[in-house]
C-alpha positions as CSV (number, residue, x, y, z in Angstrom):
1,X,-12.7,2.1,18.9
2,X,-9.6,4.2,18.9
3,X,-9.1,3.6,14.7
4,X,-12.6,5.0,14.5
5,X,-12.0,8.1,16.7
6,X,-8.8,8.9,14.9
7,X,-10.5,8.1,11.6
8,X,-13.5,10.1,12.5
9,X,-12.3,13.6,11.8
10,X,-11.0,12.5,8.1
11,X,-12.6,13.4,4.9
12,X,-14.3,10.2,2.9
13,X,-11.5,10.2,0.3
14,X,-9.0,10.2,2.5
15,X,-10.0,7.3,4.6
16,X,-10.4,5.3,1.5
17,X,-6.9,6.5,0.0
18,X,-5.5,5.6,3.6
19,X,-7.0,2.3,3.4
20,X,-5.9,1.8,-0.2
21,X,-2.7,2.5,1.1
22,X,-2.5,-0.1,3.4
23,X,-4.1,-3.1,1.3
24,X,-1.0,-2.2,-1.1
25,X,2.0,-2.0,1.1
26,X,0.3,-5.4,3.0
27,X,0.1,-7.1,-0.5
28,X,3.4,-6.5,-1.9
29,X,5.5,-6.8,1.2
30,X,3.2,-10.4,1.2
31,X,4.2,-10.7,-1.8
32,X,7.7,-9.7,-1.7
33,X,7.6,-12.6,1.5
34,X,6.7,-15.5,-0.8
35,X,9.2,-14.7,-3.2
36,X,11.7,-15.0,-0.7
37,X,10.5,-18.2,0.5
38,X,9.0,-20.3,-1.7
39,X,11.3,-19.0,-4.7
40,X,14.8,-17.6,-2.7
41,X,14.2,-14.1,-4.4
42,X,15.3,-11.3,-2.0
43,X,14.8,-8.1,-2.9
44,X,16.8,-4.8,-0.9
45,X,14.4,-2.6,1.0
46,X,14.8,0.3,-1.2
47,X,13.7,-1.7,-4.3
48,X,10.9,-3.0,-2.6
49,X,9.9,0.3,-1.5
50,X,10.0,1.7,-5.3
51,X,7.5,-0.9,-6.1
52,X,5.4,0.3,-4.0
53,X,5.7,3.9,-5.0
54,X,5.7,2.7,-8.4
55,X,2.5,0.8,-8.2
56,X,0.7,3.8,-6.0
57,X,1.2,5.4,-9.2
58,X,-0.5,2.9,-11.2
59,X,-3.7,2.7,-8.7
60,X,-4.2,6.6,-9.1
61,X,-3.7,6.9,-13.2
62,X,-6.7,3.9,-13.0
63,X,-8.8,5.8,-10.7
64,X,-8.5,3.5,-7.9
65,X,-7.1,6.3,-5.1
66,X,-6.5,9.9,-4.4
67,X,-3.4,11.9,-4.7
68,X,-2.2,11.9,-1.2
């Protein structure tokens, strides 16, 4: 109830940017998790969080988000 009422004030686009958002950073810190575990790749916070920016990009030139 309180995500909606937070949410309710927010334009369409932005909800689904926000959302998009969040599915990414999830899947690549998941991501990021098996790697470390099941492979014994770590990767330094700052790296990981380039990958995220970097991929952000990649969703918005292929229409999948909004600029933020």
């Amino acid at each position: 109830m309180l995500a909606k009422q937070s949410r309710s004030g927010t334009g369409e686009l932005l909800m689904r940017a926000f959302d998009a958002g969040i599915i990414l950073v999830t899947w690549l810190i998941w991501k990021q998790r098996n790697a470390r575990v099941f492979e014994g790749h770590a990767v330094l916070s700052v790296n990981l969080c380039a990958a995220i920016e970097d991929e952000w990009k990649s969703w918005q030139e292929a229409g999948l988000t909004s600029s933020l």
